[in-house]
C-alpha positions, 0 to 999 in steps of 0.5 A, spaced: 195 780 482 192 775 477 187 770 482 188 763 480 183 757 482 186 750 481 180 745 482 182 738 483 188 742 486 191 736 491 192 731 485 198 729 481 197 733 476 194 740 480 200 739 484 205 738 479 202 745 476 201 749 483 209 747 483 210 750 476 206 756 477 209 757 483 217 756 480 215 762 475 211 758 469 207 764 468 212 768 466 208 773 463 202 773 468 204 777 473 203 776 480 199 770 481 196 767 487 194 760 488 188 757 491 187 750 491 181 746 492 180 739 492 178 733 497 184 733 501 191 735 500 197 731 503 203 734 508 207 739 504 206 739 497 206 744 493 205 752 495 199 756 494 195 762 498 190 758 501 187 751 501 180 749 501 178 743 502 170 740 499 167 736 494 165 737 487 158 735 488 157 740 493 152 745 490 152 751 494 161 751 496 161 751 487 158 757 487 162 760 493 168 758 489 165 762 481 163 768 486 169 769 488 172 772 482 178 768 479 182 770 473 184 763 471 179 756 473 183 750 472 178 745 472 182 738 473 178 735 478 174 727 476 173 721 477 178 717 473 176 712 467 176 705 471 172 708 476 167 712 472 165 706 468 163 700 475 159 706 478 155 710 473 151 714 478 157 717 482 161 718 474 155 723 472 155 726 479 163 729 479 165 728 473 159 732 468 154 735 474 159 740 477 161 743 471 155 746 468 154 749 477 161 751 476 159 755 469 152 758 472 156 760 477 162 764 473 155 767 468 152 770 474 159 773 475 160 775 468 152 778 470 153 782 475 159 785 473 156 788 467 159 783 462 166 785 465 167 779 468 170 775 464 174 769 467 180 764 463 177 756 464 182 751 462 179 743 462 182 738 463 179 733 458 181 726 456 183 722 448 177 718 452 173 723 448 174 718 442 171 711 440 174 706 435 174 705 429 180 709 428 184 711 423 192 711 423 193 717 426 187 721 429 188 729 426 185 735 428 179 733 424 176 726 428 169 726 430 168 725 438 165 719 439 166 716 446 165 709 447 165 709 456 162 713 461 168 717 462 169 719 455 161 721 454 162 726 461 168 729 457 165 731 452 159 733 454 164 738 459 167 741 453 160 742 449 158 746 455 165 750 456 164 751 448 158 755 448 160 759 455 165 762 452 161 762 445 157 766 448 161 770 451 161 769 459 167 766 459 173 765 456 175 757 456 177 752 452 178 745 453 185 740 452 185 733 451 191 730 455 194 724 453 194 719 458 201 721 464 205 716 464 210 716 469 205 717 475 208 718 482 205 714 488 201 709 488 196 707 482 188 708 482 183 705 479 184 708 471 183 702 466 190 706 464 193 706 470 198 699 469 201 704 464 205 707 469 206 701 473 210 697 469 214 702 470 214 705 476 214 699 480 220 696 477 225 702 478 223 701 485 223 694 486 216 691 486 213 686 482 208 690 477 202 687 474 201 687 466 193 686 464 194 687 456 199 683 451 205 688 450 202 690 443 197 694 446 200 702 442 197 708 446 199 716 446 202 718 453 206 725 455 209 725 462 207 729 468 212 734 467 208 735 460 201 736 462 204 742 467 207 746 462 200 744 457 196 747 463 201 753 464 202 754 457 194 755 455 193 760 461 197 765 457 195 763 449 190 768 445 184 764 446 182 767 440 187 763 436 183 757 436 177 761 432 172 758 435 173 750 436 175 750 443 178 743 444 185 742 442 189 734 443 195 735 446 201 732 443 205 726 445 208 720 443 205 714 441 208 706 443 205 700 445 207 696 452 212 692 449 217 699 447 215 701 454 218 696 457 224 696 452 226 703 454 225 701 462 230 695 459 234 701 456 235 705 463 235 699 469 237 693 466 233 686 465 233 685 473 226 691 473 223 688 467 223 682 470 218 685 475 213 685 469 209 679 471 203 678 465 196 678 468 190 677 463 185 681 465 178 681 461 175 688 463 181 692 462 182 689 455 176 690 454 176 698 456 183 698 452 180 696 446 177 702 446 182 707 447 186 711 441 192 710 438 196 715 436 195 722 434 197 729 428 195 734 433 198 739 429 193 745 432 196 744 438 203 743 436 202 750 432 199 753 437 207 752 441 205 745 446 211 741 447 211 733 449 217 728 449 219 724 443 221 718 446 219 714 452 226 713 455 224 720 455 218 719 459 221 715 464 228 720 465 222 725 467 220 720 472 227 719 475 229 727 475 222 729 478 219 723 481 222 717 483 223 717 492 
């Protein structure tokens, strides 16, 4: 049996890879049994062995949770960009502090085993991780150099995760989502989040809020991506990455306006004309910020796969997601 721990697991994407995992996603792990922490988990969602309900900011419960032993941490719970920015103290309390409990916890562990203990932790950073001025693309090669809150706490969760595995406490590694468009349900307070709602919204009939020009270019891949990202790096050799243990997850690179073409493609004029544009000062601002387009090519070689197109994208959202 293969204990696996998801934290944030009563999210979008905690659920999405509960779901995965639990449908046969890891197929060469045998026998995994899930348990899901977060705040709260809706009626039914995806199936798991326990559910356990708590807060990230709560010292001795994180502790409770590297004890147990699990072979395999998704760590995927934060506070999102937007929110991360307009409250500085509550971002470093979720987003950053927790991390390093959690990782003391899991060297205890390691300690006491006598160095047999040594568990998977796979982190969900961001492609906030970056600050302009950018290049075309960003390769592999990009410093890191956020220029928001969110961004900072990323990165400074990766170093932490790098050199706990360096040392040999745990073996983990980081990946750099793109930004998960489609969302399902209702939008939360990401500076990101009209990406998805631009396209949701209309394809159920309600009106959606642009707050950028339609020539805004940013990286997204689909909800059903970013599972098999997470599915996929459970099962790689971590020591593929020699050492650098932060990859970019592949994705696909347009701007608002070939969105909203491709929703024209697959629901006519009549959703597009549901896209009422609504300057807003501080979102631009925010997206000003944010990179363009990627060559994750380490990734790519290490087998992670993503959508080619956003009509794509939105074909995901009507298989998977739309009520």
């Amino acid at each position: 049996m293969t204990k696996i721990l998801i934290i944030g697991g009563g999210g979008m994407v905690g659920q999405k890879l509960a779901a995965r995992i639990a449908a046969g996603g890891l197929d060469s792990i045998s026998e995994p049994e899930v348990t899901l922490f977060d705040m709260g988990f809706a009626e039914g969602g995806a199936p798991a062995a326990e559910r356990m309900t708590g807060n990230l900011t709560d010292s001795a419960l994180i502790a409770e949770l590297a004890a147990r032993k699990f072979d395999i941490i998704y760590h995927l719970a934060s506070i999102v960009s937007g929110e991360a920015e307009s409250n500085f103290d509550l971002g470093w309390a979720v987003n950053m502090f927790p991390t390093w409990e959690l990782l003391e916890g899991l060297r205890r562990a390691h300690e006491a085993s006598g160095g047999t203990y040594v568990p998977k932790v796979i982190f969900t950073s961001s492609i906030a991780v970056f600050g302009g001025p950018y290049p075309d693309k960003i390769a592999d090669e990009f410093l890191s150099a956020p220029q928001t809150s969110y961004g900072a706490q990323k990165v400074i969760c990766e170093t932490q995760i790098a050199d706990f595995a360096r040392k040999g406490f745990i073996d983990g590694f980081s990946i750099r989502l793109p930004t998960i468009c489609v969302r399902p349900g209702k939008a939360n307070l990401a500076a990101s989040s009209f990406f998805s709602g631009i396209i949701r919204e209309p394809l159920n009939g309600v009106e959606a809020i642009l707050p950028v020009e339609d020539t805004v270019r940013h990286w997204h891949a689909s909800p059903r991506s970013a599972a098999k990202f997470l599915t996929h790096a459970a099962t790689m050799d971590t020591a593929r990455l020699k050492g650098r243990r932060a990859l970019n997850m592949p994705g696909l690179s347009c701007t608002v306006a070939e969105q909203i073409e491709a929703l024209r493609r697959v629901a006519g004029q009549k959703a597009v004309d549901l896209i009422k544009p609504q300057p807003d000062e501080t979102i631009m601002r925010i997206g000003g910020g944010w990179p363009r387009d990627f060559e994750p090519q380490r990734a790519i070689a290490l087998g992670f796969e993503a959508e080619s197109s956003f009509d794509e994208i939105i074909q995901v959202y009507l298989e998977d997601d739309l009520p």
